[in-house]
Every structure is written in structure tokens, then in C-alpha cells.
C-alpha positions in Angstrom: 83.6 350.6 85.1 83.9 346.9 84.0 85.5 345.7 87.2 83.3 347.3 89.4 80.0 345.7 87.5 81.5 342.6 87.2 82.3 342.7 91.3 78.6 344.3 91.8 77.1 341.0 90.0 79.7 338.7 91.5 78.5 340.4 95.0 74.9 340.3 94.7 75.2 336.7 93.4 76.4 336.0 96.2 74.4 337.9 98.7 71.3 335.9 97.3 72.6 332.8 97.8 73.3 333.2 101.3 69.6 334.7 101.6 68.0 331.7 100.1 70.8 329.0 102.1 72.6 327.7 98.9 75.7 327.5 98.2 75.5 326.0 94.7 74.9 327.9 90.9 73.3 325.6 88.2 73.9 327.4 85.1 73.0 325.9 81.2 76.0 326.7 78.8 74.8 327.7 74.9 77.4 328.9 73.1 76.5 332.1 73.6 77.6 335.4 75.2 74.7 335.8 77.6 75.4 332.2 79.3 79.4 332.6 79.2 79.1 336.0 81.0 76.6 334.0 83.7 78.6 331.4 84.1 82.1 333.4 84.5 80.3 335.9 86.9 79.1 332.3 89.2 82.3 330.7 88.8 83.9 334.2 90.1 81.4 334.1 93.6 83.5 330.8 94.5 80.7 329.1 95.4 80.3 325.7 93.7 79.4 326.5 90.3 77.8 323.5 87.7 77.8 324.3 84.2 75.5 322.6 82.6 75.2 321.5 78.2 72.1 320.2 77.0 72.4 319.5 73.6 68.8 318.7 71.2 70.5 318.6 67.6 72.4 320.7 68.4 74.3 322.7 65.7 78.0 321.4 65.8 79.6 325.0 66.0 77.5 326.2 69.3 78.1 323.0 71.2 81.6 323.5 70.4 81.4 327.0 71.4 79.8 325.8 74.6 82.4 322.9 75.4 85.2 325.6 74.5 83.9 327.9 77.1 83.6 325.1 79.7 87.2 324.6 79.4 88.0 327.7 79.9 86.2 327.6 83.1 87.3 325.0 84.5 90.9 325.4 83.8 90.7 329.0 84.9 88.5 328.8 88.1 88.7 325.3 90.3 85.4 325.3 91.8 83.6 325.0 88.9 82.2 321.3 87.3 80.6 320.6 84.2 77.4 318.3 83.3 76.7 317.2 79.8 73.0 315.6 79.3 72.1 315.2 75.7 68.6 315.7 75.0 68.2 314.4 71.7 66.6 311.6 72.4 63.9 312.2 74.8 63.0 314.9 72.8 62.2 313.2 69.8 60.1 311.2 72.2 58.4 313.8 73.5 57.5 315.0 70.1 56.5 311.3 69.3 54.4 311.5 72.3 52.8 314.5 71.3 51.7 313.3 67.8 49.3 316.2 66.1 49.3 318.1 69.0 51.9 320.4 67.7 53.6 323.2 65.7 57.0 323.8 65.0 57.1 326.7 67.2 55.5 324.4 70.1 58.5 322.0 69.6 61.0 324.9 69.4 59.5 326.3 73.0 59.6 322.6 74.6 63.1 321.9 73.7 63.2 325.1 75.9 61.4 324.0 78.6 63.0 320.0 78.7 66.6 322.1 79.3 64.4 323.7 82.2 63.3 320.7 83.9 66.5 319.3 83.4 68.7 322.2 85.2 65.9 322.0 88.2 66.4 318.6 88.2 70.1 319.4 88.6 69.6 321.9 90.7 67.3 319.9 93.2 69.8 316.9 93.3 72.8 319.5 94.5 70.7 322.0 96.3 71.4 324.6 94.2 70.1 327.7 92.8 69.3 327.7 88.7 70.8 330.9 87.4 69.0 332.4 84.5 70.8 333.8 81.5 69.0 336.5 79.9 69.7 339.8 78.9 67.6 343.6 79.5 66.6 343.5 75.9 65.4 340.1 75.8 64.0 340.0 79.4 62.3 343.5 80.1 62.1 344.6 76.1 60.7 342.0 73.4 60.2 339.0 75.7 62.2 337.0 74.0 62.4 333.9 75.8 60.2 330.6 76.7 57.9 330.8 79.2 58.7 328.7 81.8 61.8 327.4 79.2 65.1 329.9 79.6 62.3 332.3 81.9 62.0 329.7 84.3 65.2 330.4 86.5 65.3 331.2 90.5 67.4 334.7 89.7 68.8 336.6 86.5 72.2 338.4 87.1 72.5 339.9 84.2 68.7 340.9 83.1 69.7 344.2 83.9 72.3 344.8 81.3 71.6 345.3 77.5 73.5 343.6 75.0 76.3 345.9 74.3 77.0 345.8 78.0 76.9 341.5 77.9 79.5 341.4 75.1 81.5 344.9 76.7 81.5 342.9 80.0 82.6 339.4 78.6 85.5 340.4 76.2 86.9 342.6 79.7 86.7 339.1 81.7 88.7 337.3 79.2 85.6 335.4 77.9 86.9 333.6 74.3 85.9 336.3 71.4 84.7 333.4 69.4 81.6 332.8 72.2 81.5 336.8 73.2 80.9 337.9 69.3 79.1 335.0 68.3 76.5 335.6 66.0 73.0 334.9 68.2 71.3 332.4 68.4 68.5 330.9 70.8 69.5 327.1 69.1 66.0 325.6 69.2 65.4 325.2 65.7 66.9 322.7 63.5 67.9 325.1 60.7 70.0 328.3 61.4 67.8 330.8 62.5 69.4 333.8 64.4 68.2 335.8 66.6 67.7 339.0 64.3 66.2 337.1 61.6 63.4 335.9 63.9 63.4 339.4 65.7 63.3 341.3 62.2 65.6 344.1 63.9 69.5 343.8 65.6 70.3 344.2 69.5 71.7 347.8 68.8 68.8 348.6 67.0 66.4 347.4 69.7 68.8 349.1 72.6 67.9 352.3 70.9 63.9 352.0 70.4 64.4 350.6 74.6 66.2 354.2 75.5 63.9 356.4 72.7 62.4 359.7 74.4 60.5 360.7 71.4 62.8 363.9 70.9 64.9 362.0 68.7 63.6 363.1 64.9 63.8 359.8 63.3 63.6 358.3 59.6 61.4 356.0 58.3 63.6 353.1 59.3 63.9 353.9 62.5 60.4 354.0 62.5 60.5 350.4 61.0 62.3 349.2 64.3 60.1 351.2 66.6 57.5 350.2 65.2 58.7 346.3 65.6 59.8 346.8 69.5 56.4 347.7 70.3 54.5 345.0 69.0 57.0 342.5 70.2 56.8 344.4 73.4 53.0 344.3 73.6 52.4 340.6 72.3 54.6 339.6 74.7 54.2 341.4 78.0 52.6 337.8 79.2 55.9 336.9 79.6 57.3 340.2 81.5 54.5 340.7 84.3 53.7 338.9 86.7 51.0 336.5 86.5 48.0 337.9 87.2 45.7 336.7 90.1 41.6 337.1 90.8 41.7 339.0 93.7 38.7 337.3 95.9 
């Protein structure tokens, strides 16, 4: 089942890129599962893949998670090349910049959006395609993202598969178990958030309010964390739908 995903992905990847006339992947690196199973699944098309690490204060054990997984790549699959651009700096001038006009979730979503600019920019120089990272649950369920940050990509090869399939999917390509089982993390605040204490429920739990029927008798947890994947769901179908137009 694994290898015939994987070779789906790898496929359609590829069939996209040769639609649009590219023949290069831009991908940013985390840490993380989701952007390790992107990155192996570009690097496995054999079209020139650049993976790209953008530190902004960045916690030491994801940008060592993210440098670990970079070798890996590049020692396993020769057509792919790494770019490091650390942010720090023009990010604390962007903030300077910005003055009162701000919030710390503001700054959190910009650090977001300067790694965006910065892959197109990558991107544009090597007439390439930016390849987004983000998962069914995150993408099509709670909207967990920044708009026009980690959202703003040209095509998402794995916004299809939920969370258990990301980590199923990367431990079968050989992906190092420290990045596949890392604990998540989106990595734009400077304290140790993860991504269940700013969700309020886990990835399993919100893969099974995603696939709930209403047959299911459930408990008043379960309640709980339906109750929490619909309002994430509503406050942030913005980010999900298209955007919308006055029809003249």
C-alpha cells in the first residue's frame, strides 16, 4: 500500500511539473514529519529538488532535526541541494519596523509568511515550483496554517493524507524516526508551543471528529473534541475556500 502511495505522489509530482514547464521543487525543511515526507517524495521525482531551512530563533533541536534530514537527502538521493537562509535578523527588523502595529500572534503568522517570500524568491531565481507541506487535517480540517505563510505554495502533495498516513508513509521510506515521531510543532513562537497545546485536541483525535458519521455513540470527551474541530473548522474556513469574488 505504502509503495504504491508513495509512487502515486512521486507520479503526480511529477506530471504537474511537466504541465506547468518546471523542472525544479523548492521545498522549506522544519524538522518535522510533514516537510521530510515532501521533500523525500520531490527528491524521489528526480527532478532537481532544493531543500530549503529558514531558521527565525529557531529552537536548536528542530533545526537540528531539519539539518539531520537534509543529510539524509542528499547523501541518499544526488539530485537534491540544500539552501540555508537564516531569518533572524530581518525579522527582528521587520518587527522593529512594525512598532505597535502588532500582536504576538501577528508576529508568529509573519515569521510564516517572510519563509514564504523567501521560498518564492527561491523559487523565481531557479524557475521552480514551491511545494507546500501540509497535511488533510491541517489543510482541509482546522485550517491550521498561515494564510498566505505555509498556505501560500503552488501545489500540496500530501494535503490529501491525514496524519497517521504522513508518519505511516515516512517511517516506510526510511525517513529518520527522530523527524517522523517528532513531537509537532509549527516553530513560530519563541517558547515551546506544540501543535496540540495550541489545537487543544491530538492529530488522532482530530482524524476521528474528520471521519465522524454521527452513528458513533460517543462520551462527553469525545464530545469535547468534536466540539473543538468544529469551531476551529468554522473560524477558519477563510483559509480553506477560495476567495470569494463580487460577481459583477
Amino acid at each position: 500500500m505504502n509503495n504504491k502511495l508513495s509512487k502515486k505522489i512521486t507520479q503526480w509530482i511529477v506530471k504537474y511539473a511537466a504541465s506547468a514547464n518546471k523542472n525544479v521543487l523548492v521545498v522549506g525543511v522544519s524538522g518535522g514529519v510533514d516537510s521530510a515526507l515532501t521533500s523525500t517524495l520531490c527528491a524521489k521525482t528526480g527532478l532537481k529538488t532544493i531543500v530549503v531551512s529558514l531558521p527565525i530563533h529557531q529552537k536548536y533541536d528542530q533545526l537540528s532535526r531539519a539539518k539531520k534530514h537534509i543529510d539524509w537527502l542528499i547523501e541518499k538521493y544526488p539530485n537534491v541541494i540544500s539552501i540555508e537562509k537564516d531569518l533572524t535578523n530581518l525579522f527582528e527588523s521587520f518587527k522593529l519596523t512594525m512598532g505597535s502595529v502588532s500582536s504576538d500572534l501577528a508576529l508568529a503568522n509573519s515569521r510564516s509568511r517572510l519563509r514564504m517570500v523567501t521560498l518564492y524568491q527561491v523559487a523565481q531565481v531557479n524557475d521552480g515550483l514551491v511545494v507546500g507541506t501540509g497535511n488533510k487535517v491541517e489543510d482541509f480540517g482546522v485550517g491550521f496554517f498561515t494564510k498566505y505563510g505555509d498556505g501560500g505554495v503552488d501545489i500540496s502533495p500530501i494535503a490529501d493524507l491525514m496524519k497517521s498516513q504522513v508518519v505511516n508513509l515516512a517511517i516506510h521510506l526510511g525517513i529518520l524516526e527522530e523527524v517522523a515521531y517528532a513531537t509537532p510543532t509549527d516553530g513560530l513562537w519563541d517558547e515551546d508551543r506544540t501543535d496540540e497545546e495550541q489545537l487543544g485536541v491530538s492529530y488522532s483525535e482530530l482524524e476521528w471528529a474528520m471521519q465522524y458519521n454521527g452513528e458513533e455513540k460517543i462520551n462527553a470527551e469525545k464530545e469535547r473534541i468534536l466540539s473543538v474541530y468544529y469551531r476551529l473548522n468554522k473560524a477558519n474556513k477563510h483559509k480553506m475556500m477560495p476567495i470569494p469574488v463580487c460577481k459583477i
